[in-house]
N, C-alpha and C positions, 0 to 999 in steps of 0.2 A: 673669776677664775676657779674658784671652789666647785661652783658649780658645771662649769666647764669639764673638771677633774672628774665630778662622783659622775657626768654623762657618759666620760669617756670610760669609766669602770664600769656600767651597765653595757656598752656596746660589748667590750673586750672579753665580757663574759659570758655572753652570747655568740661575739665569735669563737670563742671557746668549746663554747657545744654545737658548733654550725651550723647557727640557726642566722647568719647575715651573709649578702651576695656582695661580692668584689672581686673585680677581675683586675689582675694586672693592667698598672697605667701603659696605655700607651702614648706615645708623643713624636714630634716633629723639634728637631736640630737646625735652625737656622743661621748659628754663630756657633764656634767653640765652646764648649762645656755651656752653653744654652742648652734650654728645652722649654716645650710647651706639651704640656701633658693633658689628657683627658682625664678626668678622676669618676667615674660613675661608682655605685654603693647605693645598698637596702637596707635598712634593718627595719625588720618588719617588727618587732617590740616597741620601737622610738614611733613606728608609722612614717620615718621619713626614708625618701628617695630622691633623688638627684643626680647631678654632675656637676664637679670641680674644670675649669678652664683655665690652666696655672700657668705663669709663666718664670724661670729664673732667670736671668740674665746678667752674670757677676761684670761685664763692664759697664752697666747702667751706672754702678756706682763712681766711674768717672766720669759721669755727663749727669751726675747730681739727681739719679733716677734711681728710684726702690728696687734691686736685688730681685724681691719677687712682687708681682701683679696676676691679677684675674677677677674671675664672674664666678658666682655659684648660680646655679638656676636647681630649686627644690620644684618636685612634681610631686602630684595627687597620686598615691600608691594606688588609689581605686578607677581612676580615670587616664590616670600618663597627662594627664593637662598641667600642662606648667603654673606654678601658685606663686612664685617667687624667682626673681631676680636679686642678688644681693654681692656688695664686693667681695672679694676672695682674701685680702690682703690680712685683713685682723685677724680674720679666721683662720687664717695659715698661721700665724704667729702668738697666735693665742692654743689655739686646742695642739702646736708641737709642744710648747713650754708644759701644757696638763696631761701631754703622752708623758716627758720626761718625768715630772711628777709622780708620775703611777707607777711608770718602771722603780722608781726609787722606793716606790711606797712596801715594794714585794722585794727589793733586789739590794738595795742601800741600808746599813745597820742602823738602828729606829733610834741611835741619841748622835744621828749624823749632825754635826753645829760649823761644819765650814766647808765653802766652796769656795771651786777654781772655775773662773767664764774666760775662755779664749776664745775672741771674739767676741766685739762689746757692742752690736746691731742692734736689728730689732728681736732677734731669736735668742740673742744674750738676754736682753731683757725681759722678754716673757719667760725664758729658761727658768732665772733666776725668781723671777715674784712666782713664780708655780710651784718651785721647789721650799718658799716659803711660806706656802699653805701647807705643806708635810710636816715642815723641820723648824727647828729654832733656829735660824743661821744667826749665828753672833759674828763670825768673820767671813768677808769676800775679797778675794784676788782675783784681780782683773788685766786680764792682758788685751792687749789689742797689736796689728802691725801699722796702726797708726795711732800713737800715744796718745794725743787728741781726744780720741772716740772714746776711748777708755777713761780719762779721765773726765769726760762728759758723765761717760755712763755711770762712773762714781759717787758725783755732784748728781745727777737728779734721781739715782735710782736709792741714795740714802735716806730719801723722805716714803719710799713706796717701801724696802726691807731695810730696815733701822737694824742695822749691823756696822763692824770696823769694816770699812775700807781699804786695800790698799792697791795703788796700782803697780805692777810689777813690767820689767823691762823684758823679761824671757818670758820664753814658753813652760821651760821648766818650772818657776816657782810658780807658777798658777795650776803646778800637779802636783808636783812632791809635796808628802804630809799633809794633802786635803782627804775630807771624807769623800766630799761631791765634787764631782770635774765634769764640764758640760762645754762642747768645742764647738763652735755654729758656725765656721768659715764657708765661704762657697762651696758646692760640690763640684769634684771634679775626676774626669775620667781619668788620667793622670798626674795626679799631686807629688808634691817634693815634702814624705811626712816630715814630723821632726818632732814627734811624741817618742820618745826610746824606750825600751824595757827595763825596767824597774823603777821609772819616773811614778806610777799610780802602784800608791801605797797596799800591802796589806788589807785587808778589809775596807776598803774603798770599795766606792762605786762610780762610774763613768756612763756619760750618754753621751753618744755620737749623733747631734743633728747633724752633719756636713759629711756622711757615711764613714770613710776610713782616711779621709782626705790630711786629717792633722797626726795620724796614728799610724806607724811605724808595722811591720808584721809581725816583729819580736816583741814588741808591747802587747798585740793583741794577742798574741799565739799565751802569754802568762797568765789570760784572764781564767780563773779556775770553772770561771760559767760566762757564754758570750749567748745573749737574751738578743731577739728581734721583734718587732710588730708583726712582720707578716714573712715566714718562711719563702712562701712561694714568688712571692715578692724579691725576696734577694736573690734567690736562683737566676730570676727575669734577667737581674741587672747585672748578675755572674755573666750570664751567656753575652752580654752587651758588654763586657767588656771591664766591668767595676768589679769591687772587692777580691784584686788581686792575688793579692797576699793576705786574705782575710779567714779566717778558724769558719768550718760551719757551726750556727746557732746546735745551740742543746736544746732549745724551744722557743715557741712563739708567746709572745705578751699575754696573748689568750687562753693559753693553754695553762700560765700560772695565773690568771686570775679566775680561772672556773676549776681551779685546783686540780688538774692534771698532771703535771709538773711541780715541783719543788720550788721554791724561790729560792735565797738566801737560808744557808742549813749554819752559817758559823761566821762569828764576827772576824775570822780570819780572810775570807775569800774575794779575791779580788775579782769583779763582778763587772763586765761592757754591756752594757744596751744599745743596738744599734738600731734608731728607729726613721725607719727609712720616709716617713708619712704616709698613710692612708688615710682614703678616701672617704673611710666611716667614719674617721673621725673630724673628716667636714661636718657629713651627715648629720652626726650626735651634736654638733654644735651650733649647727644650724637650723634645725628644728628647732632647736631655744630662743634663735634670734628670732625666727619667725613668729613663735609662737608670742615671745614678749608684744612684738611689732603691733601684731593684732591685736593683742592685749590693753595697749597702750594707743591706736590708732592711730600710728606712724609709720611712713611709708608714701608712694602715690602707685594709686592702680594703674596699671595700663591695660591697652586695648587691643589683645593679640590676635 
């Protein structure tokens, strides 16, 4: 994950000086609040190129099937010859938890020691151990809307961040009085939020994997700075019909890691990052798996 983290800080700061290609994802709607998305991205720094093939699918989880699924396929920046085929799945859930991470690392006050995960999945749980490559987290509140999951995620994620536990019944205690609050629910074009305003503390910081889905408009309209990955990105999904009721960004991720932008100026300021996922940050994580793969020569070739 570390590693993960400082990939995703070289990409961001390159996208930062516009030296990376990404175009807005496009995608196909086959079910309600589904998608399947194209994810292409360059960064010609890392040397990697590709396309993401993602899919969400929030009822999978009652036919006992993963939320999100895909293929990454990494190409030859010198040739377009495809070099890799590889799953999508960890990569999603691994380099969102090293976005949230990074937002925290510029945005979150640097002796942050407890978190709130609403929503106890797979994105809770990479949230959570990424955010504990930044932080010392001594305590974690965990909610879920099926008590179950949460108290799983409790019981095995105590041995990976060795923090107090506790699993909570609302939404609210898993925000008031934390530093870090991290919401990973389904995305959805129309949600029933039920995050309020003045639930995230003072000097807080918050990440929205599940866009504005668990976040209310008067809670986000009191962020005194509301932080994105990718500007042009959320416009995309304004014009499509999301972020409602959502404050436009002050700036893009990139913008405050190549220092264009301000991060966090005061342990007062209550701080949202909404990161929508991009595409380079397959890319920047992908290239690593590749590159170990070859390194370690594992893998099977094939014959295209």
């Amino acid at each position: 994950m570390v590693e993960i983290i400082d990939a995703l800080e070289t990409m961001f700061k390159e996208k930062g000086e516009g030296r990376v290609e990404m175009p807005p994802k496009p995608g196909i709607h086959t079910r309600e609040d589904a998608f399947i998305h194209a994810m292409p991205a360059y960064i010609p720094k890392m040397q990697s190129a590709g396309m993401k093939w993602i899919s969400g699918y929030p009822e999978n989880q009652k036919k006992s099937l993963p939320y999100i699924t895909g293929l990454l396929i990494l190409n030859d920046p010198e040739t377009g010859i495809p070099i890799s085929v590889m799953d999508a799945t960890w990569i999603t859930a691994q380099r969102t938890g090293a976005a949230t991470a990074l937002a925290a690392k510029y945005l979150a006050r640097k002796e942050s020691t407890t978190a709130g995960i609403l929503a106890c999945g797979v994105q809770g749980r990479s949230n959570l151990e990424a955010l504990s490559c930044i932080f010392d987290i001594k305590k974690v509140k965990a909610y879920d809307i099926c008590p179950q999951i949460a108290e799983k995620f409790a019981e095995q994620m105590s041995s990976l961040v060795q923090a107090d536990y506790e699993v909570v019944c609302t939404p609210k205690e898993a925000v008031v009085g934390l530093d870090l609050v991290v919401t990973s629910g389904p995305i959805l074009k129309n949600p029933a939020p039920v995050i309020e305003a003045d639930w995230l503390s003072e000097g807080s910081f918050a990440s929205l994997v599940d866009f504005d889905s668990y976040w209310k408009g008067a809670a986000l309209k009191q962020a005194d700075k509301l932080a994105t990955d990718d500007i042009d990105q959320m416009m995309y999904y304004r014009e499509a019909g999301y972020f409602k009721d959502t404050p436009q960004p002050y700036a893009d991720l990139g913008e405050i890691i190549a220092g264009k932008k301000v991060g966090r100026e005061s342990n007062d300021e209550r701080i949202i990052s909404i990161n929508l996922g991009l595409a380079l940050n397959d890319m920047a994580t992908a290239i690593l798996i590749y590159k170990k793969a070859r390194q370690m020569g594992v893998g099977t070739e094939l014959l295209l």
